[in-house]
C-alpha positions as semicolon CSV with decimal commas, in nm:
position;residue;x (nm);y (nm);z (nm)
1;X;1,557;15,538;14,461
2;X;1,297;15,276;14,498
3;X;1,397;14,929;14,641
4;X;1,145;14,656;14,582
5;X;0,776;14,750;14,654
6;X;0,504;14,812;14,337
7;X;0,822;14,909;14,091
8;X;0,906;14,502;14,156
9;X;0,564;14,343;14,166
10;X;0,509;14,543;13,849
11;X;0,768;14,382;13,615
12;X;0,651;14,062;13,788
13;X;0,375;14,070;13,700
14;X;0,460;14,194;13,286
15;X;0,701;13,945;13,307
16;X;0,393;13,695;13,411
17;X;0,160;13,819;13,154
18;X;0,441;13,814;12,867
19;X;0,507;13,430;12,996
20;X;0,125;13,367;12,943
21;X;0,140;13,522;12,617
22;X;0,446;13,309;12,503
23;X;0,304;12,971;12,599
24;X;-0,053;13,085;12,436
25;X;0,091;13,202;12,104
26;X;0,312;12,864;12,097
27;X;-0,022;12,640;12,168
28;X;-0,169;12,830;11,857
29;X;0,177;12,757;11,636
30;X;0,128;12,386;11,725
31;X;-0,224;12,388;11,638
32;X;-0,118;12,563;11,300
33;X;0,128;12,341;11,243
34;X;-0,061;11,988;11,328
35;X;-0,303;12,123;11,052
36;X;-0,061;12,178;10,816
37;X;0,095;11,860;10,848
38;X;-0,255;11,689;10,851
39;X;-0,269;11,866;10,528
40;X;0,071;11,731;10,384
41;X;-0,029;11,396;10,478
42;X;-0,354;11,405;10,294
43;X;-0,140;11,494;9,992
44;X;0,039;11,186;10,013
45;X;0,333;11,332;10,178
46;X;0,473;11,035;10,442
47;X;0,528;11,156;10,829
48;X;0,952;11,063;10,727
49;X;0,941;11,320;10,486
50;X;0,763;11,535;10,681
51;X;1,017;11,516;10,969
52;X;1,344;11,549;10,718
53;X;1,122;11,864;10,564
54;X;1,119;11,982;10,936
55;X;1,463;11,886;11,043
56;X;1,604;12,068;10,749
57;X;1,403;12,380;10,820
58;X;1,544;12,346;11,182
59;X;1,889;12,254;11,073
60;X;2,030;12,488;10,836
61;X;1,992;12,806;11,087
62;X;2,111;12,600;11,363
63;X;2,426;12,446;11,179
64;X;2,514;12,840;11,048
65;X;2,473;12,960;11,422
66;X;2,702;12,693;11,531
67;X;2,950;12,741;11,267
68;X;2,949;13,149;11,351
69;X;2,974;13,076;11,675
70;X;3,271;12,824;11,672
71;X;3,094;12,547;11,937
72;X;3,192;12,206;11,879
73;X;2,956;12,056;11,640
74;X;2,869;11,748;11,888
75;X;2,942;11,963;12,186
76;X;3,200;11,955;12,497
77;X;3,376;11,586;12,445
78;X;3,293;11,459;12,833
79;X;2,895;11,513;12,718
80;X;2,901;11,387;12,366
81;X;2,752;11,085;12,420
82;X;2,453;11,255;12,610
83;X;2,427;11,494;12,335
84;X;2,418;11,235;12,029
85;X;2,207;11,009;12,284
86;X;1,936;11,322;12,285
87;X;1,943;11,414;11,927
88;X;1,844;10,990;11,882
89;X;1,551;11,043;12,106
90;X;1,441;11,367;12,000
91;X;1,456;11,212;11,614
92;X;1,248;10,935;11,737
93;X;1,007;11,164;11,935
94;X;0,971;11,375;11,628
95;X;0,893;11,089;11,393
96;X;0,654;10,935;11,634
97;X;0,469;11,284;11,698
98;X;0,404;11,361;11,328
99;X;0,283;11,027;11,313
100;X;0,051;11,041;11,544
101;X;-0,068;11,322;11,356
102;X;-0,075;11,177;11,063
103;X;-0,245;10,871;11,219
104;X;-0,525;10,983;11,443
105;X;-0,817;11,288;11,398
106;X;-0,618;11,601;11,490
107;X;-0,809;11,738;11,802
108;X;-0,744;11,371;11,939
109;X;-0,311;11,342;11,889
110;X;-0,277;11,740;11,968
111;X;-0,472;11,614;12,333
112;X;-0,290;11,329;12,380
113;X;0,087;11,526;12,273
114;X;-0,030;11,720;12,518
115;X;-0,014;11,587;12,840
116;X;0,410;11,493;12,825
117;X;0,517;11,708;13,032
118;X;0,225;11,587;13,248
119;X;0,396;11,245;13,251
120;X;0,785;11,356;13,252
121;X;0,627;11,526;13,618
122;X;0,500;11,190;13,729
123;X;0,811;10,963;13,578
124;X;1,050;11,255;13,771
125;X;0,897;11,224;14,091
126;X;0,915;10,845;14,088
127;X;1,287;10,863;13,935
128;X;1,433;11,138;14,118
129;X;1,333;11,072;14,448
């Protein structure tokens, strides 16, 4: 029986690789989707409707999980407000990121959408210290 050595730096390192992978193939599902939404919006299609089309999309599986699963809708009662408090913001950040979209050339608002979690870093470190 092995213990540690290549057997562990091997799945390390697939587990590295298949992290990579992830976080490439999601950049290129953004990039798809900022075009199609460029797309909508040149049809006349408003970034509102675009984020109800989206929440729906995201809602329906989401709401049937939950119900399946029995988890309270709004979740445990002491973090309810936190939980309604982050679905607010995440509806705003949602409406404000298709909008940027909608708003600016495409290579320019997928740059600058970009670099949050550049800036949550930065706001953390001053925050949390």
């Amino acid at each position: 029986e092995q213990t540690g050595g290549m057997g562990e730096a091997t799945n390390r390192c697939s587990s590295q690789n298949a992290a990579l992978f992830l976080m490439f193939l999601s950049g290129v599902f953004f990039s798809v989707m900022g075009i199609f939404i460029k797309r909508a919006s040149d049809e006349g299609i408003s970034s509102f409707q675009l984020v109800f089309i989206r929440a729906v999309f995201q809602g329906v599986p989401v709401f049937g999980f939950i119900m399946y699963k029995r988890i309270p809708f709004f979740g445990n009662p002491e973090i309810r407000p936190w939980v309604v408090a982050r679905g607010i913001i995440g509806g705003f950040a949602s409406i404000i990121y298709y909008t940027t979209i909608v708003l600016l050339p495409l290579g320019d608002s997928v740059t600058l959408l970009s670099i949050h979690p550049v800036v949550t870093v930065l706001i953390a470190r001053v925050v949390l210290k």
